[in-house]
C-alpha positions as CSV (number, residue, x, y, z in Angstrom):
1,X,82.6,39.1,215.4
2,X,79.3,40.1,216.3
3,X,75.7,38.5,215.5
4,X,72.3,39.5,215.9
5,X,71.0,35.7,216.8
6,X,71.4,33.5,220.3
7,X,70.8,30.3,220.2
8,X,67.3,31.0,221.5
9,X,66.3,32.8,218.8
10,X,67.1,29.4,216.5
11,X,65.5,27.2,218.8
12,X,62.4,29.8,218.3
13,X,62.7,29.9,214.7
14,X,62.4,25.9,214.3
15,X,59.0,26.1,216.7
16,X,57.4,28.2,213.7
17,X,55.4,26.1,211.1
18,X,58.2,28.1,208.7
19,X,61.1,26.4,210.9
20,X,59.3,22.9,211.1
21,X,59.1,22.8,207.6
22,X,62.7,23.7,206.6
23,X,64.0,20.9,209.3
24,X,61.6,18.3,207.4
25,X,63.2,19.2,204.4
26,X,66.7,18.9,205.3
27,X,66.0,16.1,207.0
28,X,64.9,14.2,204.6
29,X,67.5,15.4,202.2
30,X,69.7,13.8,204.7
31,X,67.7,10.6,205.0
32,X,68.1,10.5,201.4
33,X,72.0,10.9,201.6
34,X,71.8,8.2,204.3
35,X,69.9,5.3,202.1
36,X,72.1,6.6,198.9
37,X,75.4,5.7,201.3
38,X,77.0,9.1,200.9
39,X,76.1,10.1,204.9
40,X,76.4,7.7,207.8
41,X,72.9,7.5,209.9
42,X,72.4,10.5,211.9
43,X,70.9,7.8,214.3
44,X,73.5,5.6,215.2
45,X,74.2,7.8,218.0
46,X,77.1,5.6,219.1
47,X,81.0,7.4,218.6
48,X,78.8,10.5,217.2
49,X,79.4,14.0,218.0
50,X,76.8,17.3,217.1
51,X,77.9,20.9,216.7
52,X,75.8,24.1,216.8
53,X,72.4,23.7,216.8
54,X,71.3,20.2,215.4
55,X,67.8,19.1,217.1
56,X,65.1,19.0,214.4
57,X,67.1,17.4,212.4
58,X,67.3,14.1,214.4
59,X,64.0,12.0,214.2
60,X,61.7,12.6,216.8
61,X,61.8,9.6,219.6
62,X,65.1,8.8,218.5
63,X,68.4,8.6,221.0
64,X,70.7,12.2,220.7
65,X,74.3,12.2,220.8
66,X,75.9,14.5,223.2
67,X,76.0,18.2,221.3
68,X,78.6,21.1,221.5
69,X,77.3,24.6,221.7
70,X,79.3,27.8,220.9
71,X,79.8,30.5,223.4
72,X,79.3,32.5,220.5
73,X,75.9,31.6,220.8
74,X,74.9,30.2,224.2
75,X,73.9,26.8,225.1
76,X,70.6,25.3,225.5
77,X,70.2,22.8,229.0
78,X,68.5,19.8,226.2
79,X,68.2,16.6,228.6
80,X,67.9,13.4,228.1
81,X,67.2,10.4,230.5
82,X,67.4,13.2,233.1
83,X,70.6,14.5,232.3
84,X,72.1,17.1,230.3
85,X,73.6,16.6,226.9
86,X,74.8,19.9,225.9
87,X,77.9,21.8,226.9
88,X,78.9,25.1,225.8
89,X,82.1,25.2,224.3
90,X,85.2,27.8,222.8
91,X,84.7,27.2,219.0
92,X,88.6,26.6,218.8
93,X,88.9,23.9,221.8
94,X,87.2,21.2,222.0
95,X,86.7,19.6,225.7
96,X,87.1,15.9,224.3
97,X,89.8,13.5,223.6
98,X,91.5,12.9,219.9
99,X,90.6,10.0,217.9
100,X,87.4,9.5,219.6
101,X,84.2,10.1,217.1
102,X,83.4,8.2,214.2
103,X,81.2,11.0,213.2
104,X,80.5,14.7,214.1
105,X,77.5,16.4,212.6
106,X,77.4,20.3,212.3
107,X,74.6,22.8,212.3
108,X,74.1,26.3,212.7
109,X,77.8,26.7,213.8
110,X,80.5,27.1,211.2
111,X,79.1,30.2,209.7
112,X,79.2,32.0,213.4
113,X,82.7,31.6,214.7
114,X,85.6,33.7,213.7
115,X,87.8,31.7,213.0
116,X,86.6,28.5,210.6
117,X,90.4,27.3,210.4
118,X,90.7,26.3,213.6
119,X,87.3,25.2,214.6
120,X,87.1,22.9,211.7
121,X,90.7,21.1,212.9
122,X,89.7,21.0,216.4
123,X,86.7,18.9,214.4
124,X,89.3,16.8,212.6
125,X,91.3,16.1,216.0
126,X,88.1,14.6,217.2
127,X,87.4,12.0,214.3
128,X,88.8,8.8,214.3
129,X,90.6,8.0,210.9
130,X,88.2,8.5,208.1
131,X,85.6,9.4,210.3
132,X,83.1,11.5,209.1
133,X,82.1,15.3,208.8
134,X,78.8,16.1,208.0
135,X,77.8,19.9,208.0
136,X,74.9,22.0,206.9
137,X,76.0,25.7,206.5
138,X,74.1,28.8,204.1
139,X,75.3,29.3,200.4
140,X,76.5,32.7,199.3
141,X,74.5,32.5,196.3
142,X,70.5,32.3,197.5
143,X,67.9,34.1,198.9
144,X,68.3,32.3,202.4
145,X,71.9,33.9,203.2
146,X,70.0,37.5,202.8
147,X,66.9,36.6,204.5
148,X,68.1,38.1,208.0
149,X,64.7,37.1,209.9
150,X,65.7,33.6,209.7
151,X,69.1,31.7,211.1
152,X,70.6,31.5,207.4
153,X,70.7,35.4,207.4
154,X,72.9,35.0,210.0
155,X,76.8,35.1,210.4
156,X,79.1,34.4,207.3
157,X,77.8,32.0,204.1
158,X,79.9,29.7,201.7
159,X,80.6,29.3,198.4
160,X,81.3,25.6,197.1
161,X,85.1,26.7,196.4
162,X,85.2,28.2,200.1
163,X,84.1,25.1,201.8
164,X,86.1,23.0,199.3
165,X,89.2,24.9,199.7
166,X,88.9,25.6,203.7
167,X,88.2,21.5,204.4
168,X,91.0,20.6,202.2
169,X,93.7,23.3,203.7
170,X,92.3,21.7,207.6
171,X,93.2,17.8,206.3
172,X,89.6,16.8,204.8
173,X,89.1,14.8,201.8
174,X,86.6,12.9,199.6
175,X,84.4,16.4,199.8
176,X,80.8,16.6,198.4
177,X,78.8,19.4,198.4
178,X,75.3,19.6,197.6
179,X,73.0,21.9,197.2
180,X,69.5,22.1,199.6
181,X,66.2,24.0,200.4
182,X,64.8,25.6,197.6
183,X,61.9,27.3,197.9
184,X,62.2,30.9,198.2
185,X,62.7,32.2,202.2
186,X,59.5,34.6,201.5
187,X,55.9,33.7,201.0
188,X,55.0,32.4,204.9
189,X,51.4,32.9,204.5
190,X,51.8,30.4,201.3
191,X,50.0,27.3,201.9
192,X,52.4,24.4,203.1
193,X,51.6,22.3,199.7
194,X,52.8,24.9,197.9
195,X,55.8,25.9,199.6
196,X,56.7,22.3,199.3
197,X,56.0,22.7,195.8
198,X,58.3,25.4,195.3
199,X,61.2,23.5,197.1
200,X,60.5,20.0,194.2
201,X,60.5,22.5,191.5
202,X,63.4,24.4,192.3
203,X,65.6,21.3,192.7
204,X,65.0,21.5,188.6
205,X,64.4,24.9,187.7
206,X,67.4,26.9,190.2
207,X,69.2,24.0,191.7
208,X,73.0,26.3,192.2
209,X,70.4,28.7,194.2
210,X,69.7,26.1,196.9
211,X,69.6,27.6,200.6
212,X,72.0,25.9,201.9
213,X,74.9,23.6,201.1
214,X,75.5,20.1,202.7
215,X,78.8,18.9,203.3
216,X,80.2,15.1,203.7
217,X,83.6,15.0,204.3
218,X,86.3,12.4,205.5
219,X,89.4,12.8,207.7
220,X,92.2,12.5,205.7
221,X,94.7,10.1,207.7
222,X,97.3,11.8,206.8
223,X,97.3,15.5,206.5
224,X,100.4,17.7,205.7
225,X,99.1,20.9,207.3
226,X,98.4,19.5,210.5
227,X,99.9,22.4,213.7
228,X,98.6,21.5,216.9
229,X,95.5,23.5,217.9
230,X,94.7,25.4,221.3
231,X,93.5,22.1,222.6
232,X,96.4,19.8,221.8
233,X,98.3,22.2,224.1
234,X,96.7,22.1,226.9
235,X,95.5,19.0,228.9
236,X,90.9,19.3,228.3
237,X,88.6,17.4,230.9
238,X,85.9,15.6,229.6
239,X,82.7,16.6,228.1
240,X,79.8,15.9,230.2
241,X,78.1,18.4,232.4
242,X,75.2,18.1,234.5
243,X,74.4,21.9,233.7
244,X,76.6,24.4,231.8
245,X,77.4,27.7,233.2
246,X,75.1,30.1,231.7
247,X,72.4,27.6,229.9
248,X,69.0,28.1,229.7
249,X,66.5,25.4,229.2
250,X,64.1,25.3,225.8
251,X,61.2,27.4,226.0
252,X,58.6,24.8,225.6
253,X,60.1,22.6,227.7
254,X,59.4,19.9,224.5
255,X,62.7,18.0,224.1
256,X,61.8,16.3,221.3
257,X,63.6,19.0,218.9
């Protein structure tokens, strides 16, 4: 599988005023999921796992939870308190126990590893019982999974009966998928306002043409489909790293996401 985009170029794209503002708006779609109950608090750091690529959409100043990168894309060295939090990581074995996060929150991931099956079951390993997935990947259907300058463009999109049927087949359930982001991934020289603008309107006006889609999803306690995956067959150490093989630290050296 091969892709034009590291994981430097989307750490670049979200320190452009166009990447700031599409984290702001999925983050507070997310914070709006959060007060609504459908998503657990991407804050309470505690038992909570991130996949991919998932900085700006953590609250600046607030506590990160330790994040898996993909070899497919590289790792970032992101520190905190002095230490690394990041580790780079086969898509289809995870170095963690079972049963150990109450939450895992992906981002910029799924859509670049070859094979979605058994990343997404090494995800389902790692979740206690009814733990929670929450996952931001690009819809088929919009503008953003064509628009190849930004991370959207990039590697494979969903449908809502792809996700649906994929999470279901791994040993998900209670599945909602909803729709995000809007505005239209041209017009850059656009005033901010507007842009904004565009996003509140289309939530009306082309809502199915959304971005990207937004996945909550529980572990299903008991799943019928369930074959042990790479890492169930081999004995994993645990996560932390003080520095990954092969990392490179952010450009700006701001580790605020």
């Amino acid at each position: 599988l091969v892709m034009s985009w590291d994981i430097t170029d989307i750490d670049s794209y979200y320190r452009t005023s166009e990447g700031v503002l599409v984290a702001d708006i999925l983050a507070a779609e997310l914070s709006h999921q959060c007060r609504s109950g459908l998503v657990r608090a991407l804050t309470d750091t505690a038992e909570q796992l991130a996949v991919g690529y998932p900085f700006p959409l953590y609250p600046p100043g607030h506590p990160l939870p330790p994040v898996f990168m993909l070899a497919e894309t590289g790792v970032l060295a992101w520190t905190k308190d002095e230490s690394v939090i990041t580790a780079c990581i086969d898509s289809d074995s995870f170095p963690c126990e079972t049963d150990i996060f109450e939450q895992v929150f992906v981002s910029h991931a799924l859509e670049y590893v070859a094979d979605k099956v058994g990343f997404l079951s090494e995800i389902w390993r790692c979740l206690k019982g009814e733990g929670e997935l929450v996952m931001i990947v690009p819809h088929r259907r919009s503008l953003w999974a064509r628009a190849d300058k930004t991370p959207f463009g990039q590697g494979t999109p969903f449908s809502r009966r792809q996700l649906k049927l994929i999470l279901e087949q791994v040993g998900f359930g209670q599945i909602q998928i909803k729709h995000s982001l809007y505005m239209p991934p041209f017009g850059k020289k656009l005033p901010v306002v507007m842009r904004r603008r565009f996003h509140m309107i289309g939530r009306i006006g082309w809502a199915m043409f959304g971005g990207v889609l937004i996945v909550v999803a529980k572990k299903r306690l008991y799943s019928s489909h369930h074959q042990p995956g790479h890492a169930l067959r081999q004995e994993v150490r645990q996560f932390m790293v003080r520095q990954p093989a092969g990392a490179v630290t952010p450009l700006s050296g701001d580790n605020s996401g």
